[in-house]
C-alpha positions as CSV (number, residue, x, y, z in Angstrom):
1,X,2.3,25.9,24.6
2,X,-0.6,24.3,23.4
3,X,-2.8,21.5,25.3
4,X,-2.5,17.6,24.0
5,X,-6.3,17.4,23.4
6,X,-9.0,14.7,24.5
7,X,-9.2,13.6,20.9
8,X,-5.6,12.9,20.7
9,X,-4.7,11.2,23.5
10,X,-7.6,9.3,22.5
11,X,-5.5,8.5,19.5
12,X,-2.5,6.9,21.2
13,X,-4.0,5.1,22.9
14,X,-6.5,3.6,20.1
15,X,-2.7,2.9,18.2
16,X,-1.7,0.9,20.3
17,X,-3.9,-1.5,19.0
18,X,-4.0,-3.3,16.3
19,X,-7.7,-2.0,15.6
20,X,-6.6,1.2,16.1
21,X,-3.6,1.3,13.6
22,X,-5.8,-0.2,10.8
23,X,-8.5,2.1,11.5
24,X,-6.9,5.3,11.5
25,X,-3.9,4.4,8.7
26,X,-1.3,5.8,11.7
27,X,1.0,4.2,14.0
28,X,3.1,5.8,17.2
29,X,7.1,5.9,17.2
30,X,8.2,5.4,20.9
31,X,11.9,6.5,21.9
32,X,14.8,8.5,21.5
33,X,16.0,6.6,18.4
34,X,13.0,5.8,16.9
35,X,11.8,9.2,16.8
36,X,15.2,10.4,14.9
37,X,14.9,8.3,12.2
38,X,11.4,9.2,11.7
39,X,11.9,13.0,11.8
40,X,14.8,12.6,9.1
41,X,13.5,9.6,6.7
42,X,10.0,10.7,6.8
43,X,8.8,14.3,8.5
44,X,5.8,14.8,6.1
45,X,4.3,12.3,7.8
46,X,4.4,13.2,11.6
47,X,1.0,14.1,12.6
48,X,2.1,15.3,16.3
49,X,5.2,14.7,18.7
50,X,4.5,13.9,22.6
51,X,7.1,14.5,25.5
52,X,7.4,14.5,28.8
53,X,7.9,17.7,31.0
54,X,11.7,16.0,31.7
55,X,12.7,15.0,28.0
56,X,16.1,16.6,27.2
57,X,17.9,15.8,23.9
58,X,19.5,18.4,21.1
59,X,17.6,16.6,18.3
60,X,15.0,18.3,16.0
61,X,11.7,17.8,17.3
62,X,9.2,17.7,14.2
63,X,6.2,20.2,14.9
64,X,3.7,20.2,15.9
65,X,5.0,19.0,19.7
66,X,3.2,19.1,22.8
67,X,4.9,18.7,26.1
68,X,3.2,16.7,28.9
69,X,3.6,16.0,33.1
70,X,5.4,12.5,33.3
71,X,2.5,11.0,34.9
72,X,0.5,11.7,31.9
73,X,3.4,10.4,29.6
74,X,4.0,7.4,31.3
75,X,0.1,6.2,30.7
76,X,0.3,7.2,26.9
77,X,3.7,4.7,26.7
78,X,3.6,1.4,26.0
79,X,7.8,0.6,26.8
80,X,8.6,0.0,30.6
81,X,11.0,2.6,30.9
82,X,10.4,5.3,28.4
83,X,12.1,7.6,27.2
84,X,10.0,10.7,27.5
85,X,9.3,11.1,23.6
86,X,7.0,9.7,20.9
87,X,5.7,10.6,17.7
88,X,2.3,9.7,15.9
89,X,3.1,9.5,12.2
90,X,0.9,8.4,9.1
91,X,1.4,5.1,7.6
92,X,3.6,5.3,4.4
93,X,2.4,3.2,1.2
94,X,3.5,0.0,1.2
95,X,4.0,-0.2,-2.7
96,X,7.7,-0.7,-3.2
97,X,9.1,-1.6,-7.0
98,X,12.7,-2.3,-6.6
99,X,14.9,-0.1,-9.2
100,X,17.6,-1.2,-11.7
101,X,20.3,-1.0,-9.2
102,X,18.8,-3.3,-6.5
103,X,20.5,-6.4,-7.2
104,X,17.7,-8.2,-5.2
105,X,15.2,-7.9,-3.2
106,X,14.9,-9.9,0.5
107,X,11.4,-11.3,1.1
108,X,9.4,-12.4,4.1
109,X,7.2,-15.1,3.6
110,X,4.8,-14.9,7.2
111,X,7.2,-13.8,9.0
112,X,5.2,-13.2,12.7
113,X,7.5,-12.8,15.4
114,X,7.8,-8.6,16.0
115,X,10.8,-9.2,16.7
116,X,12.4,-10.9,13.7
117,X,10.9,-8.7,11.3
118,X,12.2,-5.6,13.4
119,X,15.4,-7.0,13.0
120,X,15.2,-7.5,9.9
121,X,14.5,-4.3,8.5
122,X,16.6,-2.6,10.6
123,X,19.9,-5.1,8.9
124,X,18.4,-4.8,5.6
125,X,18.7,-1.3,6.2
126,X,22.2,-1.2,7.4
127,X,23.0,-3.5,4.6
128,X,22.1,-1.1,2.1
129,X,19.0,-2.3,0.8
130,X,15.9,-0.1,-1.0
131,X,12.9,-2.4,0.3
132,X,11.5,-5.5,1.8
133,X,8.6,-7.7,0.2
134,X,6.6,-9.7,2.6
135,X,3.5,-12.0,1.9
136,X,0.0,-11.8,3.6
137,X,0.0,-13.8,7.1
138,X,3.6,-11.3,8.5
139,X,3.2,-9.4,11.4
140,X,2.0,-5.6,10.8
141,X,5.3,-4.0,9.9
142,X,4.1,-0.5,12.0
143,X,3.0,-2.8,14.7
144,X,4.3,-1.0,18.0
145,X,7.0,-3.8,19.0
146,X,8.3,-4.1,15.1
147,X,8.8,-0.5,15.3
148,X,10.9,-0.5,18.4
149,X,12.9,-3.6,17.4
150,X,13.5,-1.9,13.9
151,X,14.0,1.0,15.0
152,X,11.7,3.0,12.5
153,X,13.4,1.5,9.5
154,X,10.6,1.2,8.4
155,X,10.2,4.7,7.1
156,X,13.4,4.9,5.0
157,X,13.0,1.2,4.0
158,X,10.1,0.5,0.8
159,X,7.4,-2.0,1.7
160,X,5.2,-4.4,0.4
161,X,2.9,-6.8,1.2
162,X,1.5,-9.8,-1.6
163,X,-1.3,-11.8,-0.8
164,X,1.6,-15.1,-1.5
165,X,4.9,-16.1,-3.2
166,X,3.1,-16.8,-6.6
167,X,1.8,-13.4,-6.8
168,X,5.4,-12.3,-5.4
169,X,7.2,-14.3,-8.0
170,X,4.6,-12.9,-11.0
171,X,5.7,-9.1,-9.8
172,X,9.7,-10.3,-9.4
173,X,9.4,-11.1,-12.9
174,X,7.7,-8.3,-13.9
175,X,10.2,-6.0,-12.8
176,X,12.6,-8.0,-14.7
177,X,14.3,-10.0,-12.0
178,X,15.4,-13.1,-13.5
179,X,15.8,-15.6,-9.9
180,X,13.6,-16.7,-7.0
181,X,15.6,-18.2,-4.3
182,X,14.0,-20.1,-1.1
183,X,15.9,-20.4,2.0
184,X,15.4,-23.5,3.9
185,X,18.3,-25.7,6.4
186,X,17.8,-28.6,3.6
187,X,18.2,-26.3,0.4
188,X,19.5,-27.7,-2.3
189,X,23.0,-25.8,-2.8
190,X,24.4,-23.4,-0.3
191,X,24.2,-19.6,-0.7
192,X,27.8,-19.6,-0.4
193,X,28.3,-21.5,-3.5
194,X,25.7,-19.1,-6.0
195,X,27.3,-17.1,-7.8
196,X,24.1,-15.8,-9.4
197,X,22.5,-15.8,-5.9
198,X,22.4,-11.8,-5.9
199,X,22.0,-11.0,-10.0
200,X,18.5,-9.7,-10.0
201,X,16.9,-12.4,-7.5
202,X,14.6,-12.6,-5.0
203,X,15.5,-14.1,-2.0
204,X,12.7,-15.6,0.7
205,X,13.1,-16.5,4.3
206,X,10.4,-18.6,5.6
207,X,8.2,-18.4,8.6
208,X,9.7,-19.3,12.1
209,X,7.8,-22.5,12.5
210,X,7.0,-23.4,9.0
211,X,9.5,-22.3,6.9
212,X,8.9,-21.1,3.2
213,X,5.4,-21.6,2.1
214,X,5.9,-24.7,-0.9
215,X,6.1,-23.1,-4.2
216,X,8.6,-24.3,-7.2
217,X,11.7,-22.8,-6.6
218,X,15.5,-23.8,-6.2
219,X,16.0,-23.6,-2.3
220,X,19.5,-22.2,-0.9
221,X,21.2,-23.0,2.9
222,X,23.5,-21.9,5.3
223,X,25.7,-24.7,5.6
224,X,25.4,-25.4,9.4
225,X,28.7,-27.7,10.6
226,X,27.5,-28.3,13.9
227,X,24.4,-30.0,13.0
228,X,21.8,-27.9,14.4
229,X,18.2,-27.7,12.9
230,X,18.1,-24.4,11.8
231,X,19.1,-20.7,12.9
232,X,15.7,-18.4,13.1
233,X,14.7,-16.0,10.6
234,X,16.6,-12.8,11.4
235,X,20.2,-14.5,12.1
236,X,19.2,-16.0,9.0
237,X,18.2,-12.9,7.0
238,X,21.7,-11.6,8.8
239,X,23.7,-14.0,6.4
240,X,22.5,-13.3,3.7
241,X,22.5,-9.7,3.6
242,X,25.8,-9.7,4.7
243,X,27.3,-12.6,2.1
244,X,25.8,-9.9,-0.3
245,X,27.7,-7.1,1.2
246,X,30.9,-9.2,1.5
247,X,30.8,-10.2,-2.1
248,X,29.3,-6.5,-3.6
249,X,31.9,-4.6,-1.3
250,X,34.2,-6.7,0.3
251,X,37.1,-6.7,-2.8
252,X,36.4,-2.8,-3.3
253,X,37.1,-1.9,0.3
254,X,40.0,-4.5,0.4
255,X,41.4,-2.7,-2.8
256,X,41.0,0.8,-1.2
257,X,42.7,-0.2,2.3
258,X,45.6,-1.5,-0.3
259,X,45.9,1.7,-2.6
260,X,45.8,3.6,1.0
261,X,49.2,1.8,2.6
262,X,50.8,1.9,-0.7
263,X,50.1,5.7,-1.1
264,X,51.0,5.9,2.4
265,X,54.6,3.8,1.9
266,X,55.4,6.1,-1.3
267,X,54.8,9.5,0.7
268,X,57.4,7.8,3.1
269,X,60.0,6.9,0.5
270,X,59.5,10.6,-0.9
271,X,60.3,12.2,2.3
């Protein structure tokens, strides 16, 4: 098996940096899970796979892989109990156009915490979205801790960065999307209550301390009963995603649990 050289464990370690990631367009995947969805969103762009001499699992590893003492592994990771595998992949392009059957897109307006934006690709993934816009000032969306927190959605998610909402807004209505929404806890109508809120629209959650960066747009809330000050940006990016996939598939799945009893009371009465 061949030897991880010099040059490349030079390489991890320089990615784990923010220096290094910008300088060499590549970023490291660390973990079990994280590894999987890169090898099956996005294995053209695995440079090299890392494990340790102990790492056991059934999944695919992407070539080429080198396989490493656990001391040596352990100083290459970054996570406090590793999991014996990572991956250094290139960078995708971050030039996502949303198509005609994205209903709307969900955009990050300085969004720093790792954290939230992890999260929130990894819902807006499970929620069935294409892409995620962001403006200049987020946190590096292949930074080390967004990766882990979103679970590499990054690579089956599209990506884009503006330098602000304007220039965000001028794109949105480029590509023909007819709505640009703001969240904020003193919006102007709740999200419940738009029924146009998901009809080719753009949708922005705001920084953690600031909010939404001021710009001329109808603001949307969550209505918040217990009179609380806000929610933070991924629980809030959790509501709406998931209004949209109560209201886009909510009735259909209702409809098909309904047409499934009845079927299943008539093959009854037949018997």
């Amino acid at each position: 098996m061949a030897t991880l050289s010099k040059k490349q464990e030079k390489l991890i370690r320089s990615l784990h940096t923010r220096h290094g990631c910008k300088k060499h367009d590549s970023c490291v995947c660390e973990g079990l899970r994280c590894c999987s969805e890169l090898f099956e969103a996005r294995p053209d762009l695995v440079e090299f796979v890392v494990c340790s001499e102990n790492f056991t699992s059934t999944i695919a590893i992407a070539e080429p892989f080198f396989c490493v003492p656990v001391r040596d592994f352990s100083r290459f990771a970054v996570t406090v109990n590793a999991q014996g595998i990572m991956a250094v992949a290139a960078r995708p392009e971050m030039n996502f156009v949303p198509g005609a059957d994205d209903d709307f897109v969900l955009a990050l307006d300085r969004v720093a915490d790792p954290g939230n934006f992890g999260t929130i690709l990894r819902t807006a993934k499970a929620a069935g979205l294409s892409g995620i816009w962001f403006t200049s000032g987020s946190v590096d969306p292949f930074n080390a801790k967004v990766l882990r927190s979103a679970l590499a959605a990054q690579f089956s998610l599209g990506l884009r960065e503006f330098a602000n909402l304007e220039a965000m807004r001028t794109t949105a209505e480029e590509c023909g999307f007819k709505h640009f929404f703001l969240s904020s806890p003193r919006g102007q109508s709740s999200l419940f209550d738009k029924p146009e809120l998901y009809e080719r629209s753009v949708i922005v959650i705001g920084n953690e301390a600031s909010g939404v960066a001021s710009i001329d747009a109808e603001s949307v809330s969550i209505p918040m009963p217990g009179n609380f000050e806000s929610i933070n940006a991924a629980q809030a990016a959790t509501v709406f995603l998931f209004e949209y996939v109560r209201r886009t598939h909510g009735t259909s799945s209702r409809l098909a649990s309904r047409s499934h009893v009845e079927k299943s009371c008539s093959l009854s009465v037949e018997r």
